[in-house]
Structure formats: C-alpha cells, structure tokens
Backbone as JSON Lines, residues from 0, in Angstrom:
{"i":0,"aa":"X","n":[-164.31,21.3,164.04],"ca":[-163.77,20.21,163.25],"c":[-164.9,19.62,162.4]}
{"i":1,"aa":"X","n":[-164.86,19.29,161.05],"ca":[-165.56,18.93,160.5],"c":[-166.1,17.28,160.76]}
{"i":2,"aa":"X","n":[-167.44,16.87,160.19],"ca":[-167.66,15.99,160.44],"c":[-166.67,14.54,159.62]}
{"i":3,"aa":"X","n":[-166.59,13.6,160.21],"ca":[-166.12,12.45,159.47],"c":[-167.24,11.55,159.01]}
{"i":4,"aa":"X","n":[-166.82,11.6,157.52],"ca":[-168.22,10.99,156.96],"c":[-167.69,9.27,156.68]}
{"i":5,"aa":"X","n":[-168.61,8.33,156.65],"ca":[-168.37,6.89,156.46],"c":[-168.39,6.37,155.55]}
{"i":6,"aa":"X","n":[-167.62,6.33,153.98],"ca":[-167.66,5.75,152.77],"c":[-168.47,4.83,152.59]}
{"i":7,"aa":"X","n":[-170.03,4.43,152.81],"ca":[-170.65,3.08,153.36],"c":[-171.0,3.11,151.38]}
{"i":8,"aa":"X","n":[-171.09,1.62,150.89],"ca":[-172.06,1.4,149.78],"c":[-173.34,1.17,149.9]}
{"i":9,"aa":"X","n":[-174.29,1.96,148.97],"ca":[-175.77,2.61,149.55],"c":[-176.14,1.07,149.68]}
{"i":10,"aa":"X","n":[-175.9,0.36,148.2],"ca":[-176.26,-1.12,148.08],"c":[-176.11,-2.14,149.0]}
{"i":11,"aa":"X","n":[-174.87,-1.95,149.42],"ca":[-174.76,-2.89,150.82],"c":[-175.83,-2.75,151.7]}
{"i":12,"aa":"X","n":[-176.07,-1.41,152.08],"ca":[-176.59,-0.56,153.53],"c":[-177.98,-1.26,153.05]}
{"i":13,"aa":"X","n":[-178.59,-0.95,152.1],"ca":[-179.85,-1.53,151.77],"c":[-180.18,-3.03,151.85]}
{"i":14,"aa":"X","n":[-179.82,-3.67,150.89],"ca":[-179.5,-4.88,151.68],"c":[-179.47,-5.4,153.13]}
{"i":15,"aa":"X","n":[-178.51,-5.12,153.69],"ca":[-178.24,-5.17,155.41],"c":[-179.55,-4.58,155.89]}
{"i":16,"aa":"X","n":[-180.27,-3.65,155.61],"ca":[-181.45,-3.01,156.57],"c":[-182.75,-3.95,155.5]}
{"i":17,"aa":"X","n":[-182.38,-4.49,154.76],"ca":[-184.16,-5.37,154.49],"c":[-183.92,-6.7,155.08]}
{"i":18,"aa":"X","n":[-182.37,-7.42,154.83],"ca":[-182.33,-8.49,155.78],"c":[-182.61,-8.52,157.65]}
{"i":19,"aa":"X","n":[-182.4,-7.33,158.06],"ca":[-182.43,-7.31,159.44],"c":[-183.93,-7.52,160.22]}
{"i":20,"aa":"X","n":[-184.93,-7.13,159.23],"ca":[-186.26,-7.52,159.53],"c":[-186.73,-6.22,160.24]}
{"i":21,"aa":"X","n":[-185.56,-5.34,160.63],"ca":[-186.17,-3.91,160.61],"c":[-187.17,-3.07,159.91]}
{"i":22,"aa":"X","n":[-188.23,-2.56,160.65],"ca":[-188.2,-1.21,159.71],"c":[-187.19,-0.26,159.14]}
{"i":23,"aa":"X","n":[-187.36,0.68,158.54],"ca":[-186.85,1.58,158.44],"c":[-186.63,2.68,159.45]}
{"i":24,"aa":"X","n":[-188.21,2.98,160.06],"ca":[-188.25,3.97,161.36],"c":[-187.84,3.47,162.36]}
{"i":25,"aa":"X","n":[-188.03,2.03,162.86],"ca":[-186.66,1.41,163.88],"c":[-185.24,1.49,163.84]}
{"i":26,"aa":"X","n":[-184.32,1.71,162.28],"ca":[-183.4,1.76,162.39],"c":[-182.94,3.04,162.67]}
{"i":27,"aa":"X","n":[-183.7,4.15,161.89],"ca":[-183.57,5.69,162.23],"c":[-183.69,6.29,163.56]}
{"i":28,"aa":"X","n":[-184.62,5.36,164.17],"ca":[-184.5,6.04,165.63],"c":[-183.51,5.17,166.47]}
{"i":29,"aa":"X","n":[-183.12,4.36,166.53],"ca":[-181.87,3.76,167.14],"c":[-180.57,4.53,166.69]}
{"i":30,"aa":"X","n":[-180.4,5.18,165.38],"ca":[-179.17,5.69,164.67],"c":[-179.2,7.29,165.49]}
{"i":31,"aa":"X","n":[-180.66,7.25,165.81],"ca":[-180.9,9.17,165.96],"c":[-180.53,10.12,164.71]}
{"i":32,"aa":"X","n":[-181.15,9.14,163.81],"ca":[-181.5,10.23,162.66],"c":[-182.9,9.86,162.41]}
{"i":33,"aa":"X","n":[-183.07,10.83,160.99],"ca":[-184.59,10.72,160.64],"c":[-184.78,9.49,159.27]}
{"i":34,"aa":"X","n":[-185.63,9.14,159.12],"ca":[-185.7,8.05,158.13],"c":[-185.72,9.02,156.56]}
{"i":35,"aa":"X","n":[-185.6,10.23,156.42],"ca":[-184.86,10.92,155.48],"c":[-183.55,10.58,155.25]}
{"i":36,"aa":"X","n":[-183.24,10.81,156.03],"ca":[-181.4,10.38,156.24],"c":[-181.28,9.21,155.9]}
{"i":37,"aa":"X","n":[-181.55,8.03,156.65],"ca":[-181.46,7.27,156.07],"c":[-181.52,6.6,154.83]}
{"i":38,"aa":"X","n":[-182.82,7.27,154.24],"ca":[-183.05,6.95,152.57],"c":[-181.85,7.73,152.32]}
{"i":39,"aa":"X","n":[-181.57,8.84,152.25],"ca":[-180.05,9.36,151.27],"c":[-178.66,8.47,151.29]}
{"i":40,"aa":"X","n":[-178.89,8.05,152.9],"ca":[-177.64,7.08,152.93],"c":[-177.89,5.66,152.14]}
{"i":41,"aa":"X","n":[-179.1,5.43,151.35],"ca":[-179.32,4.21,150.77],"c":[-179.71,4.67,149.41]}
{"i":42,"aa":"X","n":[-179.14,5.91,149.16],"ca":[-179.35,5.82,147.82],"c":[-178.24,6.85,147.23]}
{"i":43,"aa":"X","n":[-177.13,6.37,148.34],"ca":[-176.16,7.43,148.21],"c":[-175.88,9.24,147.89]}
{"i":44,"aa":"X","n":[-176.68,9.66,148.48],"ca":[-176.9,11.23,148.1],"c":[-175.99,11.52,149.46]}
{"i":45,"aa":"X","n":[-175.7,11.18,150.1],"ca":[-175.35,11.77,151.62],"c":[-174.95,10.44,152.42]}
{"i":46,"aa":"X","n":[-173.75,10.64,153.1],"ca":[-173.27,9.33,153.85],"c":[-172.99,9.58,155.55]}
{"i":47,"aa":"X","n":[-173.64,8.63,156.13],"ca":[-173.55,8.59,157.41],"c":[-171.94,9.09,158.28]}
{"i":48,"aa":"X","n":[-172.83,9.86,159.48],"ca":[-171.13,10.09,160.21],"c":[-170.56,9.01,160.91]}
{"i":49,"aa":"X","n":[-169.45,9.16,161.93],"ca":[-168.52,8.01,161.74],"c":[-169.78,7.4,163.13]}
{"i":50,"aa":"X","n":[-170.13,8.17,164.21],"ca":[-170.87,7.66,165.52],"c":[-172.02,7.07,164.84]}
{"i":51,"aa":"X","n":[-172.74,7.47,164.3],"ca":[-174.14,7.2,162.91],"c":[-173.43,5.92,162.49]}
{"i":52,"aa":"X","n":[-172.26,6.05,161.84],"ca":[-172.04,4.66,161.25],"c":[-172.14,3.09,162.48]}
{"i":53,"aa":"X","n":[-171.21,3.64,163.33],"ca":[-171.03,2.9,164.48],"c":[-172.76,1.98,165.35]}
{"i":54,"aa":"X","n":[-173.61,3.07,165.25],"ca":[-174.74,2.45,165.9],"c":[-175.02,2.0,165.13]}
{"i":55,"aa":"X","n":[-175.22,2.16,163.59],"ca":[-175.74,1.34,162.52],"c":[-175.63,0.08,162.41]}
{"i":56,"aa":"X","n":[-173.95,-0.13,162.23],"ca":[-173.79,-1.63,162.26],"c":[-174.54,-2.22,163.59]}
{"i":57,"aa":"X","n":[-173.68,-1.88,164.78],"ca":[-174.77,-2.66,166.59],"c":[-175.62,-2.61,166.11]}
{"i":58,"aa":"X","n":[-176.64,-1.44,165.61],"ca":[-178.52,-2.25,165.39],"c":[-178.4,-3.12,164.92]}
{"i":59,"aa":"X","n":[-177.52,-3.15,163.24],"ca":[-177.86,-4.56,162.31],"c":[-177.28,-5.75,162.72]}
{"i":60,"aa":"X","n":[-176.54,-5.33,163.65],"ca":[-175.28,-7.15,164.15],"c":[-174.37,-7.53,163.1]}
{"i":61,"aa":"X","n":[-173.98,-6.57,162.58],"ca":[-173.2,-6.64,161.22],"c":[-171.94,-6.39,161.41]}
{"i":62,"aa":"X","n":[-170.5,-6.58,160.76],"ca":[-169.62,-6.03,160.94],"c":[-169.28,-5.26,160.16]}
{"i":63,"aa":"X","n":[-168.74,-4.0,160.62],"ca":[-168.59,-2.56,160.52],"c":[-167.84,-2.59,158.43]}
{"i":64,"aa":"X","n":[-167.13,-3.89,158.09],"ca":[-166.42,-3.59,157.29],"c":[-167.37,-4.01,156.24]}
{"i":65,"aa":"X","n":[-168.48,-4.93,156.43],"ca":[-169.71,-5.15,155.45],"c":[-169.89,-4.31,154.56]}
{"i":66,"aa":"X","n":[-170.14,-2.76,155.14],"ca":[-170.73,-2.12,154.61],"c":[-170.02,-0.87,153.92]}
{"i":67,"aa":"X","n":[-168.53,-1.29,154.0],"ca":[-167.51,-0.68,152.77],"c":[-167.75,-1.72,151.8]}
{"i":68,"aa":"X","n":[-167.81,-3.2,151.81],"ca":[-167.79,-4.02,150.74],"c":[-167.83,-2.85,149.22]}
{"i":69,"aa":"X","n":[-167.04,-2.66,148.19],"ca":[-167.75,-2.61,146.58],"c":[-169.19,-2.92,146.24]}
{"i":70,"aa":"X","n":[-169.81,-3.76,146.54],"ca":[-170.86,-4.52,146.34],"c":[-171.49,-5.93,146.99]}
{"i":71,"aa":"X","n":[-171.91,-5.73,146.94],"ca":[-173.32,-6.92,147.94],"c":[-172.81,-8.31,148.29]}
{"i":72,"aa":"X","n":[-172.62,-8.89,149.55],"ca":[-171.69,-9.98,149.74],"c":[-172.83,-11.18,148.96]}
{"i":73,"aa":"X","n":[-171.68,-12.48,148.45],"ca":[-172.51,-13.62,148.03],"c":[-172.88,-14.48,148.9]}
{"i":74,"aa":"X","n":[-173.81,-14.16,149.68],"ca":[-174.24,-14.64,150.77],"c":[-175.61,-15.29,150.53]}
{"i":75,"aa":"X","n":[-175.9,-16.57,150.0],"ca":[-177.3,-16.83,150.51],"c":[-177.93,-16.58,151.19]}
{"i":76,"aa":"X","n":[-179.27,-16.11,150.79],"ca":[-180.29,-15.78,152.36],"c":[-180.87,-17.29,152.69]}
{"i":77,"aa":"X","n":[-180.86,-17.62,153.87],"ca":[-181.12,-18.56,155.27],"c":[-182.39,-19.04,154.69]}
{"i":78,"aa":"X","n":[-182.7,-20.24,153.81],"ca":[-183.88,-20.42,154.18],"c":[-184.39,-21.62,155.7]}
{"i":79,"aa":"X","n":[-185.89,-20.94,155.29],"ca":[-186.03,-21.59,157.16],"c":[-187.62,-21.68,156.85]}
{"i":80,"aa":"X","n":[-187.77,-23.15,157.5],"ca":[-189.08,-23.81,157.56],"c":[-189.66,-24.33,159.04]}
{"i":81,"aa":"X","n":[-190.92,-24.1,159.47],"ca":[-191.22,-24.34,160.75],"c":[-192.84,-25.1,160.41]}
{"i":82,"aa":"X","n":[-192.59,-25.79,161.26],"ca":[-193.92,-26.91,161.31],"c":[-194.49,-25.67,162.16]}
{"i":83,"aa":"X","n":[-195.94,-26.15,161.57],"ca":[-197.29,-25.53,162.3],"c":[-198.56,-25.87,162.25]}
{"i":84,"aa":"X","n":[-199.33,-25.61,162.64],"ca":[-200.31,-26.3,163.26],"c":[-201.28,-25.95,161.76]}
{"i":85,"aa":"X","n":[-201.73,-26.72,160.9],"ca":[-202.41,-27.09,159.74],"c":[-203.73,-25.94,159.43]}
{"i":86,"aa":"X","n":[-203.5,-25.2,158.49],"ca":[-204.54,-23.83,158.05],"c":[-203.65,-22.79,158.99]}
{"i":87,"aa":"X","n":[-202.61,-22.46,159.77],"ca":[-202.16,-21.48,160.63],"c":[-201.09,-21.2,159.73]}
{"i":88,"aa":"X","n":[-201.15,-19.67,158.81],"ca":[-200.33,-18.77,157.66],"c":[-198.83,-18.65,158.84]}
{"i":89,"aa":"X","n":[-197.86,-18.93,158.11],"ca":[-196.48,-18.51,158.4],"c":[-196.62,-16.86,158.95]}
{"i":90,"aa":"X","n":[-195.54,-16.91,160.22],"ca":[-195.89,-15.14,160.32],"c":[-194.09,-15.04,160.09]}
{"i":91,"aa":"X","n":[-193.73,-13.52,159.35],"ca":[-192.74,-13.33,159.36],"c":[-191.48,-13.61,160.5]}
{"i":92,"aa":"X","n":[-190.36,-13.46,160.27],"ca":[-189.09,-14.06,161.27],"c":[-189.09,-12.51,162.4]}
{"i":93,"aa":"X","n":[-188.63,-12.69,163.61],"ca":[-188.47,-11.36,164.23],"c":[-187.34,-10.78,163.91]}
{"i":94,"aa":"X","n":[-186.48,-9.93,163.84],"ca":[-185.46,-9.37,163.89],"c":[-184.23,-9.98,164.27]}
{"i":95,"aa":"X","n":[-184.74,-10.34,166.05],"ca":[-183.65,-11.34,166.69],"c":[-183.87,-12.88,165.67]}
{"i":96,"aa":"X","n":[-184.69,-13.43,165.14],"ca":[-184.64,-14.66,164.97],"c":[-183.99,-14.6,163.68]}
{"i":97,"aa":"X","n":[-183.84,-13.15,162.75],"ca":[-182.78,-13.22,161.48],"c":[-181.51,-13.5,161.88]}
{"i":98,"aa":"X","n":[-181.16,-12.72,163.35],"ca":[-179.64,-12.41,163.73],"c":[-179.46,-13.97,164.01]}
{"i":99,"aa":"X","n":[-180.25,-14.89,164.24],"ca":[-180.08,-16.04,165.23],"c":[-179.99,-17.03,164.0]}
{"i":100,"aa":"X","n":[-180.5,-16.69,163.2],"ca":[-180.48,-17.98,162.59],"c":[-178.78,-17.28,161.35]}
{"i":101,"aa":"X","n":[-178.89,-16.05,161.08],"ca":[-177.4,-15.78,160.37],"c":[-176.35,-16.53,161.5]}
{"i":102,"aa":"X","n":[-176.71,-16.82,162.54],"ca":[-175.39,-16.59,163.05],"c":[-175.48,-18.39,163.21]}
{"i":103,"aa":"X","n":[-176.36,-19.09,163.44],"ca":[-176.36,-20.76,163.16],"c":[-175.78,-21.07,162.14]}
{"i":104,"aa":"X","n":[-176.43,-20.57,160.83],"ca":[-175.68,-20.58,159.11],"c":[-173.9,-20.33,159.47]}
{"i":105,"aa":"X","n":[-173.2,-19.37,159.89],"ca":[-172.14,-19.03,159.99],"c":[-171.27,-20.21,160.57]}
{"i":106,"aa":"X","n":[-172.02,-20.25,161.79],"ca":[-171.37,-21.8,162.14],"c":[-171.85,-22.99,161.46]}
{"i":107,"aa":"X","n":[-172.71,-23.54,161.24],"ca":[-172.78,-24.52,160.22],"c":[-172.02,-24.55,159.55]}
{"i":108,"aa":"X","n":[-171.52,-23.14,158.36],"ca":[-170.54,-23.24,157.49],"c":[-168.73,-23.46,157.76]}
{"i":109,"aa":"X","n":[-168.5,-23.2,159.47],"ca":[-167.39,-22.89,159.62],"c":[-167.31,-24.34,160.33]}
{"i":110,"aa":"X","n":[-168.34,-25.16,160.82],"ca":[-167.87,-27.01,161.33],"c":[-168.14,-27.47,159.73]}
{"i":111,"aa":"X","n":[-168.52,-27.76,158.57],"ca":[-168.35,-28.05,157.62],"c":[-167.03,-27.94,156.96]}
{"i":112,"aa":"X","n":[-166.34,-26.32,157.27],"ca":[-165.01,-26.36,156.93],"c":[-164.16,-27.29,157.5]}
{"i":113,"aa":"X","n":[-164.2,-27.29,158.92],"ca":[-163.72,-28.05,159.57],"c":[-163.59,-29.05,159.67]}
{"i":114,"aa":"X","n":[-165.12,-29.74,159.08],"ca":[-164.93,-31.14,158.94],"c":[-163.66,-31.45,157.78]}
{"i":115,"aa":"X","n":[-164.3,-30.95,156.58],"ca":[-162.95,-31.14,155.42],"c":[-161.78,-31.11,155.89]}
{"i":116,"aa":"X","n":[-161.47,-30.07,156.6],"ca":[-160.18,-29.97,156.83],"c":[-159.59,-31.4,157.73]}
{"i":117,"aa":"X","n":[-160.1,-31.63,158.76],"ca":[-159.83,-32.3,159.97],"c":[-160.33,-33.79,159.42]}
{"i":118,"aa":"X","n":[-161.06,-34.19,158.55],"ca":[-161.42,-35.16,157.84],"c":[-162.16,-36.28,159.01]}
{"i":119,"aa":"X","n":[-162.05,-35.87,160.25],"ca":[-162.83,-37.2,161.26],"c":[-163.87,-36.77,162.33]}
{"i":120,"aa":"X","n":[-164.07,-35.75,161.55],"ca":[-165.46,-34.89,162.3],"c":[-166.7,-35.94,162.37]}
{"i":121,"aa":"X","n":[-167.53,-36.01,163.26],"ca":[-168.66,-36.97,162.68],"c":[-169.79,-36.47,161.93]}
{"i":122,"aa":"X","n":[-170.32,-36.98,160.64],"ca":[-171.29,-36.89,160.02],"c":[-172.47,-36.33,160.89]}
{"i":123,"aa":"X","n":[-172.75,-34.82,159.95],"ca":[-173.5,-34.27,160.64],"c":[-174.94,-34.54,159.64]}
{"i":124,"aa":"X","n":[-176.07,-34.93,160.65],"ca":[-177.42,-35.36,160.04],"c":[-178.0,-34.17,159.84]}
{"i":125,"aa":"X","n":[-179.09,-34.45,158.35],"ca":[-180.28,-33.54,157.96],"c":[-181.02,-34.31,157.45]}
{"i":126,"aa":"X","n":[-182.15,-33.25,158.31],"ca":[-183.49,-33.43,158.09],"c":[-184.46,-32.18,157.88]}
{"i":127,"aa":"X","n":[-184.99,-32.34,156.87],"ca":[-186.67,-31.3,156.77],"c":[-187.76,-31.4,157.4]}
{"i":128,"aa":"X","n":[-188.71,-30.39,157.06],"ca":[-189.86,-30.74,158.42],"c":[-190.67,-31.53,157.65]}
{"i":129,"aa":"X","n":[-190.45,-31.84,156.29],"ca":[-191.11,-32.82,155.87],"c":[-191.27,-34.6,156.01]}
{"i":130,"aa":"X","n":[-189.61,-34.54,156.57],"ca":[-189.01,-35.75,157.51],"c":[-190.0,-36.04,158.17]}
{"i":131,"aa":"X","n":[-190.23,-37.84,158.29],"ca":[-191.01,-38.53,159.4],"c":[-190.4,-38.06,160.62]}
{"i":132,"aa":"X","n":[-190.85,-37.54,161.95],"ca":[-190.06,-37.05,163.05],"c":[-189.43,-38.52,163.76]}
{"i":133,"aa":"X","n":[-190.26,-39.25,163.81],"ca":[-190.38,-41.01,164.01],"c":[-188.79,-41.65,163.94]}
{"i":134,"aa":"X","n":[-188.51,-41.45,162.32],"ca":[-187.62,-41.82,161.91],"c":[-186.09,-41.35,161.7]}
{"i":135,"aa":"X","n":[-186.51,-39.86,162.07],"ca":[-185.38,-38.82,162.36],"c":[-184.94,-39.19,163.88]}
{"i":136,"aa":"X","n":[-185.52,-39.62,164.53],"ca":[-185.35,-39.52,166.22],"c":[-184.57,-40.65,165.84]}
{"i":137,"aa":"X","n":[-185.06,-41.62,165.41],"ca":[-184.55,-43.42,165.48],"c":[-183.05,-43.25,165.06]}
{"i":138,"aa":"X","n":[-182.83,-42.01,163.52],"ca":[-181.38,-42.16,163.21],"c":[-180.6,-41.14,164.22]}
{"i":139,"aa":"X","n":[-181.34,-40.36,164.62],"ca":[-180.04,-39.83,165.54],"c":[-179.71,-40.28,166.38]}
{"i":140,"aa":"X","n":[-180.34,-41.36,167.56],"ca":[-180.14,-41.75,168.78],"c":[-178.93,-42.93,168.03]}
{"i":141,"aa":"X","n":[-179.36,-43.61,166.91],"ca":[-178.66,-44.73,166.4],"c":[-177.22,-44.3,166.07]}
C-alpha cells in the first residue's frame, strides 16, 4: 500500500519549527527522519507521511490542523520580559517555556473574551517589569 502523504504548508511548518525553540536536528530525530527531510518538507519539495505528520505536531504542541492552514496564522508572537540581575544578557526561552507561555496567551485571550461577553468579570490588572513592584503589590491586594 502506498504511503499517505500529509498536504502540510511548507510556510506554516517553518514557522511552527522556528517558534518552537527547536532545533532542527531535535525535531528530525523525534520525527525519525533526517534533517534533509525535513528541509524538503519546509520548502515543499516532498511532504511528510501521515505517522511523520502525527509526531510532528506532539513535538511542536501544535494542532494537527495548523499546519494545513493556506498560510501563516495571524498570531502575534508572545512578547516576554524578565527582570534580572543588572549587566546579566537575556538567555533565550527553552522550548517548554515557548509552549508555556503560548498556552498563558491563549487563555488570557479566551478570559478577555469572556469578560466581554459576560460583562462582570473582574478587571484584570497589568503590570511591566518596569512597574514599581511596591506599588503593584499595594494595587493588587487593594
């Protein structure tokens, strides 16, 4: 029986594997292909099989239908700021801490809906790390 191949858009797939904070050779060896393969499947010369497709998404934490999308979802990327200790360079996000913080954003966006909808949600506070911490503590307890 021939193989079943996965209509994926290369553009999506690309996308999805630079947001994940993966390498490339991490995602290839979790898929059990070679990072050849993978480049063809991201530049559309050759498209992943249906089991190939399947581990793909589980590595990325993505859902499976993402990556039929036409083209690239309008999704802001997450920005994210962390206090640190003064002259100490930002080190990149881990992998898990992309999946963790997409998936905070998701809900953020879906109690925001909610609030609108439901109209008596309570006012949800923000603050930056540029915020006095002082004065952030004082309004939330208040």
């Amino acid at each position: 029986m021939p193989r079943s191949e996965v209509p994926i858009t290369p553009e999506v797939l690309r996308w999805a594997l630079d947001e994940s904070g993966y390498s490339d050779d991490q995602i290839a060896a979790a898929v059990g292909v070679g990072t050849d393969d993978l480049k063809m499947w991201t530049t559309g010369r050759a498209k992943p099989g249906l089991t190939q497709f399947k581990k793909l998404a589980t590595k990325l934490h993505r859902q499976r239908a993402v990556f039929l999308l036409p083209k690239l979802p309008q999704t802001p990327s997450v920005q994210v700021q962390f206090r640190s200790i003064s002259g100490e360079s930002a080190r990149p996000l881990s992998p898990k801490e992309r999946q963790y913080l997409r998936r905070a954003h998701r809900q953020q966006e879906m109690l925001g809906w909610l609030s609108e909808e439901l109209g008596d949600l309570p006012r949800l506070l923000r603050f930056t790390v540029s915020d006095n911490a002082e004065s952030a503590g004082s309004e939330v307890r208040s």
